[in-house]
C-alpha positions in Angstrom: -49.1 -47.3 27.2 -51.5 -43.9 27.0 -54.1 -43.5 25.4 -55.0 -40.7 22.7 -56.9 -38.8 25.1 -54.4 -38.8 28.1 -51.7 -37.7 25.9 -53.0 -35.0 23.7 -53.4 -32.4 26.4 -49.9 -33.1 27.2 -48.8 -32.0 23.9 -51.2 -29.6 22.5 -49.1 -27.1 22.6 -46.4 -28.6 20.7 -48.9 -30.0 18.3 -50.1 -26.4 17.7 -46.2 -25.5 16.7 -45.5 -28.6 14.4 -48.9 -27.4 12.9 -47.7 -23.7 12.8 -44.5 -25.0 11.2 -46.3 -27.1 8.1 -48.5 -24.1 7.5 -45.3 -22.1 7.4 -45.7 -23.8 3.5 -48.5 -23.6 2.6 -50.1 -20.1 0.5 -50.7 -17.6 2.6 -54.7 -17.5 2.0 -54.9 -21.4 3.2 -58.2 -21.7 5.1 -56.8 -23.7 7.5 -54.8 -22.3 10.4 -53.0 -24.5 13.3 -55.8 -25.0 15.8 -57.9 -26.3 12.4 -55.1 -28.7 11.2 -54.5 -30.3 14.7 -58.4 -30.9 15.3 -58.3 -32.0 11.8 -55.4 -34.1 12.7 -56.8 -35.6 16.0 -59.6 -36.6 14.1 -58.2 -38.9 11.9 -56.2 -40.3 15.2 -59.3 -40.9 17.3 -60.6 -43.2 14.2 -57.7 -45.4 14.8 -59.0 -48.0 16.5 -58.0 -48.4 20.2 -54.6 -47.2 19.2 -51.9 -46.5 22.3 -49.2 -44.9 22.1 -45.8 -45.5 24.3 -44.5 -42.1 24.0 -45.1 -38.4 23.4 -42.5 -38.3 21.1 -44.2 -41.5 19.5 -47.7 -39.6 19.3 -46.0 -36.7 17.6 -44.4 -38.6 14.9 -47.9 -40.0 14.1 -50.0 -36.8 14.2 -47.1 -35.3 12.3 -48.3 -37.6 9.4 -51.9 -37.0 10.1 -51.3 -33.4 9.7 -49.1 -34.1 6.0 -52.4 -36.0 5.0 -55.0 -33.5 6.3 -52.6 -31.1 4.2 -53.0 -33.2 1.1 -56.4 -34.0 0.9 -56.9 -30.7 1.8 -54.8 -29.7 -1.3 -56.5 -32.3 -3.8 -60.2 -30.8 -2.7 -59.2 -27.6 -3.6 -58.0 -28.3 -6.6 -59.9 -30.9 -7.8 -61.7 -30.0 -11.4 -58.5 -27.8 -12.0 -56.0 -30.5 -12.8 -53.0 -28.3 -12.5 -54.1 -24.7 -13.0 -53.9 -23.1 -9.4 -51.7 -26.1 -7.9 -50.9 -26.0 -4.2 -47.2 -24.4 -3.5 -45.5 -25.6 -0.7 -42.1 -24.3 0.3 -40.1 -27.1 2.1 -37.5 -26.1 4.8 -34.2 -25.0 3.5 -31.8 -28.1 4.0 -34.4 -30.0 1.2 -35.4 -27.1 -0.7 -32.5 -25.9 -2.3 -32.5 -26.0 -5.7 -36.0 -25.7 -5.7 -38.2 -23.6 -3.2 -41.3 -23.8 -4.0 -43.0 -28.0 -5.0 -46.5 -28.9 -5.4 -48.3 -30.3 -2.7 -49.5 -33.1 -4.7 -46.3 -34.0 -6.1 -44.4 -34.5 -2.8 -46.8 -36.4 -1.6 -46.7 -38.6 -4.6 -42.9 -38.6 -4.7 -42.8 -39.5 -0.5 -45.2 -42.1 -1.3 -42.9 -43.8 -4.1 -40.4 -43.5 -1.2 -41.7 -45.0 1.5 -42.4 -48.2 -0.9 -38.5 -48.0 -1.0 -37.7 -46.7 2.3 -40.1 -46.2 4.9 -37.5 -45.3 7.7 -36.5 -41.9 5.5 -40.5 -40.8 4.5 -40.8 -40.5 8.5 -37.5 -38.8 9.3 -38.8 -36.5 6.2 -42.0 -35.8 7.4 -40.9 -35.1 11.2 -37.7 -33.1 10.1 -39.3 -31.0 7.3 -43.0 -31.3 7.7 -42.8 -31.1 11.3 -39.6 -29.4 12.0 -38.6 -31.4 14.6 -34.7 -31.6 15.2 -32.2 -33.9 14.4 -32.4 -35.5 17.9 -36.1 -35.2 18.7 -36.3 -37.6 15.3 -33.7 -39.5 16.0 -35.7 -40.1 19.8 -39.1 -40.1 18.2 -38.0 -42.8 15.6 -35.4 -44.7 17.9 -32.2 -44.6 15.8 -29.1 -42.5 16.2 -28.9 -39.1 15.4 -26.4 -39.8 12.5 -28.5 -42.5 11.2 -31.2 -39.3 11.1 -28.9 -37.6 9.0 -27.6 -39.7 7.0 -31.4 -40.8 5.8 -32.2 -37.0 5.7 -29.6 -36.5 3.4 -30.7 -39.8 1.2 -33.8 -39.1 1.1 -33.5 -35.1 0.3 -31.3 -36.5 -2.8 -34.1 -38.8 -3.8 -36.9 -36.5 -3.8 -34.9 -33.8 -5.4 -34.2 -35.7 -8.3 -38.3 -37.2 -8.2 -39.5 -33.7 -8.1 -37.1 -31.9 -10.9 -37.8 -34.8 -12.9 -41.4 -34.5 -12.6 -40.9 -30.3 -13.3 -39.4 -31.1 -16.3 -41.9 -33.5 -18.1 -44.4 -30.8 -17.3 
């Protein structure tokens, strides 16, 4: 097993894209850009205590998630005081967007965290295919399943939150 340290230089690079690839979503005046969001990211790693990880691959899936979170409370600082008025848009990748292009930051997070009480498995394929942008067989390799297992989740879960976020957009 590495450790943090030994591994992140290895992948720094590809850490910068993932981080390139959420931004991609966020408004353009965000005040964070990729180098910010993977420091922010490796910071919240390096406070894990002692944590190895067995693969590249394994350490992106996890910083992939640090980076959602670092996106988030980034999101809920901005906006706190507002409650609603100046919301973070995000624009998700195109295979869950359609219908809707554009979903507040704060409600996918919500929504992904009603998932993953149901379905933990499809919140991680979801945040390393359209948070991360990581292919179909890089998940299906990160997360040790079968690449149709990654797409048949993908799809699962796109439904899920499709329906949790158009149901939140219409109570509003």
């Amino acid at each position: 097993m590495a450790k943090l340290d030994d591994l992140v230089p290895e992948v720094y690079e590809e850490l910068q894209r993932l981080a390139a690839h959420a931004l991609r979503a966020e408004r353009v005046s965000h005040t964070l850009d990729p180098s910010a969001l993977v420091h922010e990211a490796y910071l919240r790693l390096a406070r894990t205590p002692a944590y190895a990880y067995v693969s590249r691959h394994q350490l992106l899936g996890v910083a992939a998630r640090a980076m959602r979170h670092v996106l988030v409370d980034h999101a809920r600082h901005r906006n706190r005081g507002k409650r609603g008025s100046g919301a973070l848009r995000v624009t998700l990748s195109p295979e869950i967007a359609a219908p809707m292009p554009d979903v507040d930051a704060l409600a996918l997070q919500e929504a992904l965290e009603r998932l993953e009480a149901l379905d933990e498995q499809q919140v991680k394929i979801v945040e390393l295919r359209f948070i991360a942008g990581l292919s179909v067989e890089e998940v299906a390799e990160v997360l040790e399943i079968s690449p149709r297992t990654v797409k048949r989740d993908s799809m699962m879960a796109r439904a899920w939150l499709l329906r949790e976020l158009g149901a939140g957009e219409a109570r509003a």
